[in-house]
C-alpha positions in Angstrom: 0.0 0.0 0.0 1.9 3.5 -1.6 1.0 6.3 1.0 -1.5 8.0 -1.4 -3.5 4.9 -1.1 -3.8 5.0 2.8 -7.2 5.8 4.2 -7.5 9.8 5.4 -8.6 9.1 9.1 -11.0 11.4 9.6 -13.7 11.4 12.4 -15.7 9.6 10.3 -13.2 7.1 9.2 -12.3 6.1 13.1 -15.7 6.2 14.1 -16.9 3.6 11.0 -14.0 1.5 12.1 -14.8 1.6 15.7 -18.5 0.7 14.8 -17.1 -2.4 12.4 -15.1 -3.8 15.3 -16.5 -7.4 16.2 -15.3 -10.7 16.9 -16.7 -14.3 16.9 -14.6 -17.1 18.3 -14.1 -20.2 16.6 -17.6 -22.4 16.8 -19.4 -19.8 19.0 -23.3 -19.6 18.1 -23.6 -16.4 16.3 -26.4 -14.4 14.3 -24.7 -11.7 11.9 -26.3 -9.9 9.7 -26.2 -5.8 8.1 -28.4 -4.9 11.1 -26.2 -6.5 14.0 -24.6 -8.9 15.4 -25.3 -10.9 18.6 -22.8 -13.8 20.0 -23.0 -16.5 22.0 -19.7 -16.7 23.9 -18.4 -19.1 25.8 -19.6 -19.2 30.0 -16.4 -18.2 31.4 -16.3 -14.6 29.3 -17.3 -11.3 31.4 -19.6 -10.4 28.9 -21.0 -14.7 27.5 -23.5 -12.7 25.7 -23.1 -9.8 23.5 -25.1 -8.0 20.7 -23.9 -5.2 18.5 -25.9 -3.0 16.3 -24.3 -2.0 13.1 -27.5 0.3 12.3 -31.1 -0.3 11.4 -34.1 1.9 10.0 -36.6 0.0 12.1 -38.4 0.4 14.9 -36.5 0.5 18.1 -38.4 -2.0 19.9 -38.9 -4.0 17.1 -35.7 -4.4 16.9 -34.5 -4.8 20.4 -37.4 -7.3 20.3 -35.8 -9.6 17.7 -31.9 -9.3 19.1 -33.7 -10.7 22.7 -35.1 -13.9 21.0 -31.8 -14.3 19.1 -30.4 -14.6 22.8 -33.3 -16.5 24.6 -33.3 -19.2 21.6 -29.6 -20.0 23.1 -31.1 -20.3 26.5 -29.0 -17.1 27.8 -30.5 -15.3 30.4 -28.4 -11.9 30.3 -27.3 -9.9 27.1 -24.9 -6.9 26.7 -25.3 -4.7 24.3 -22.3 -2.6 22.9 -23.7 1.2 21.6 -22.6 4.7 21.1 -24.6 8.1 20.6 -23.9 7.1 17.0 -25.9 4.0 17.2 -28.9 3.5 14.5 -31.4 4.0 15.4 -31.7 6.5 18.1 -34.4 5.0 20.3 -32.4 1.8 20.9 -30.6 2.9 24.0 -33.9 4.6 25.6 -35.6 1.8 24.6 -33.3 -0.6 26.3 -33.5 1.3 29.8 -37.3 1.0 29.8 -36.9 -2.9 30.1 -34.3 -2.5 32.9 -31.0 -2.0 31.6 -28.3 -0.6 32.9 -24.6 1.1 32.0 -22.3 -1.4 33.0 -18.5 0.2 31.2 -18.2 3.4 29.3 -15.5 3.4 27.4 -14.1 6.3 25.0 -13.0 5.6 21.1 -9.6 6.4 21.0 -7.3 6.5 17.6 -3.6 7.1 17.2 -2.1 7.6 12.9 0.5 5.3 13.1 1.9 6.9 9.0 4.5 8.8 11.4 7.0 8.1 14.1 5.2 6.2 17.0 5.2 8.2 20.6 7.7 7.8 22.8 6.2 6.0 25.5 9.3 6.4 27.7 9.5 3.0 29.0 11.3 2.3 32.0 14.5 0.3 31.6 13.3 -2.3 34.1 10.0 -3.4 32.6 10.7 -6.2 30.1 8.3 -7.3 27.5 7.7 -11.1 26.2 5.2 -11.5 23.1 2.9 -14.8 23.9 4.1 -17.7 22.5 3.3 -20.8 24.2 1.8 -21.9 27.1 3.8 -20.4 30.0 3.1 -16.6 28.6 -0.5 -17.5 27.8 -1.0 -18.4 31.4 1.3 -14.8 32.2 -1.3 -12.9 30.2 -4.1 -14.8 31.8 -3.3 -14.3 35.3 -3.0 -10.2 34.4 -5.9 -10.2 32.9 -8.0 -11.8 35.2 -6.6 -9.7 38.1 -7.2 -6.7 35.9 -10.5 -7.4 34.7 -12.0 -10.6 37.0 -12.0 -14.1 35.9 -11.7 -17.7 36.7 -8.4 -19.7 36.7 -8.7 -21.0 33.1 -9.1 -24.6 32.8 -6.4 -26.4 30.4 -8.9 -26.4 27.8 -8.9 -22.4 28.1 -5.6 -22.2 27.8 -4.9 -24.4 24.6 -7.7 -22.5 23.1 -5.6 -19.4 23.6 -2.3 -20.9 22.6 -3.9 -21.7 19.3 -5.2 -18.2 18.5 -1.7 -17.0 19.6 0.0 -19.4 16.8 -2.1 -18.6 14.1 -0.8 -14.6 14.6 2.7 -15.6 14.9 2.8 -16.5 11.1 1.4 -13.2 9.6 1.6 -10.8 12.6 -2.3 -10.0 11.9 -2.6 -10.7 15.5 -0.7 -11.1 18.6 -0.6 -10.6 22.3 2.1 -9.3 25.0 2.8 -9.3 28.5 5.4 -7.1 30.9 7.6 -8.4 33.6 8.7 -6.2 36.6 10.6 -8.1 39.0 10.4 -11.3 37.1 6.6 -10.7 37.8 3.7 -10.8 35.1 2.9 -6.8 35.3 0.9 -6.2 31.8 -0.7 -7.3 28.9 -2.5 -6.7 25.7 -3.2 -7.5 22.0 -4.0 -6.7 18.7 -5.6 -8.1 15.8 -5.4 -6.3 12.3 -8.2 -5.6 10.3 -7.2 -4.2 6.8 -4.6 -1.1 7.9 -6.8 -1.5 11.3 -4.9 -2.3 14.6 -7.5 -2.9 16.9 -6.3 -3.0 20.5 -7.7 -4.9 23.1 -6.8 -6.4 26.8 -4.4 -3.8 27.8 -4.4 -4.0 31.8 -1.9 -4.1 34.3 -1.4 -6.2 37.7 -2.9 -4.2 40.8 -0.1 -4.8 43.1 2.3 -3.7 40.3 0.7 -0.5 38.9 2.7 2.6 37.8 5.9 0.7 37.1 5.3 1.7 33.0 4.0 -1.9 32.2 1.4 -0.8 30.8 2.9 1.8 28.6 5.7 -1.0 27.7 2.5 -3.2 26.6 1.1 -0.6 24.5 4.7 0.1 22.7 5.2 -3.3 21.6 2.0 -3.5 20.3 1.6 -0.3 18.5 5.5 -1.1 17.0 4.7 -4.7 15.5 1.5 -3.5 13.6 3.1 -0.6 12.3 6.0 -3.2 10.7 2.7 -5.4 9.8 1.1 -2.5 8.3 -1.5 -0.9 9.9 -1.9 2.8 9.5 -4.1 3.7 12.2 -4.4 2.1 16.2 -7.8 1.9 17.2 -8.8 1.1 20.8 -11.8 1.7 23.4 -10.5 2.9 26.6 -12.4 2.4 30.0 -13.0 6.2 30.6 -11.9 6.5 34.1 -8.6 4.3 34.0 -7.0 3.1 30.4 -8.3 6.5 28.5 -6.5 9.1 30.2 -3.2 7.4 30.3 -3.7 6.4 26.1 -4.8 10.3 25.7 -1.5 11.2 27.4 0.8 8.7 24.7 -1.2 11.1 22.0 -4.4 8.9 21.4 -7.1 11.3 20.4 -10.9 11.0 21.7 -13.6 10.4 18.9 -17.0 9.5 20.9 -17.8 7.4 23.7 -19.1 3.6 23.3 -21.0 2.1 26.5 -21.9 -1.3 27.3 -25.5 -2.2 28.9 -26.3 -5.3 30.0 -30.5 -6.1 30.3 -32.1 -9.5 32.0 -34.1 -11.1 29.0 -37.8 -12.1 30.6 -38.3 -15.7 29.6 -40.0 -16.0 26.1 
């Protein structure tokens, strides 16, 4: 790709991207379609249940209707829904509250050009970075992770699930995964997957008991310095807005909109 063929990112641009962002595991029930998409994930996910509306002309309830049976035929009692104040249509967030939802993460969309020089993200000399590549740094990134964000201990199965997905980036570099060390410690992770000139970052959390040491920022670098080599013209990411966005804001992330999460009981059908 010559640089007059790159993508201008423009509001619009990041925002499209941001709404296009989805991702269905490997044999996961799923209904996709141009209006949305709702997944089945597996139990042991913070959020087994998701739907995400890429925009619709119909009727809000009408809609939110036919996403709930989607859910209910998979005998899931709980769904999360992933919207902005760009979602389509309007109604569908007021129409979600009247059943009982309620804001569960708000999380800005953030975007960084990567055509230029990265940011120095002034990593400190004593954070060390491993990418994940076999089963000893997929349990690292897992044990970050789930201090970071709650979670189980993952079951073997888990982890050769995530070994898997790890291998299949390591050929291409469309995706791949990190995690800091401070002390010898597991401090930090985080990963990326490509989509197009996309890098979608996702995961980045640090360690509670090893916070402000730079792991996240060492994290962040890695990532943002493979899918440049890879490619990518533009990191995309959704920062929790009182923790993860200020700090990417600092590095030189810019703020595009807001994305928030709700998460409604389904009545029985």
């Amino acid at each position: 790709m010559t640089r007059d063929d790159r993508r201008a990112w423009d509001a619009a641009a990041v925002l499209a991207a941001s709404n296009a962002w989805s991702w269905v595991p490997d044999g996961a029930p799923h209904v996709a379609n141009d209006e949305y998409l709702v997944v089945a994930y597996p139990q042991h996910f913070l959020t087994p249940t998701s739907a995400r509306v890429f925009g619709s002309e119909r009727d809000a309830a009408a809609l939110a209707d036919e996403i709930c049976a989607v859910a209910r035929g998979w005998g899931r009692d709980r769904l999360w829904w992933r919207l902005s104040e760009f979602t389509q249509p309007q109604g569908l967030e007021p129409e979600l509250m009247t059943r009982g939802a309620g804001v569960v993460d708000r999380m800005d969309v953030l975007a960084l050009s990567l055509d230029e020089g990265l940011p120095d993200l002034a990593v400190p000399g004593d954070v060390s970075v491993r990418r994940v590549t076999d089963e000893q740094t997929v349990r690292d990134a897992i044990t970050v992770g789930n201090d970071a964000f709650g979670g189980a201990d993952p079951t073997d199965d888990q982890v050769a699930s995530a070994l898997l997905e790890v291998e299949r980036g390591l050929d291409d570099d469309s995706s791949g995964r990190w995690v800091a060390y401070v002390d010898g410690r597991p401090a930090g992770t985080g990963g990326y997957t490509l989509a197009g000139d996309v890098c979608r970052l996702w995961g980045g959390g640090t360690h509670s008991s090893l916070r402000g040491r730079g792991a996240y920022r060492a994290v962040l670098d890695a990532r943002l310095r493979a899918a440049k080599a890879a490619g990518a013209t533009l990191g995309l990411t959704h920062g929790v807005v009182g923790t993860s966005s200020p700090i990417l804001r600092r590095t030189g992330f810019t703020r595009y909109g807001e994305e928030r999460t709700l998460v409604l009981d389904l009545a029985p059908s």
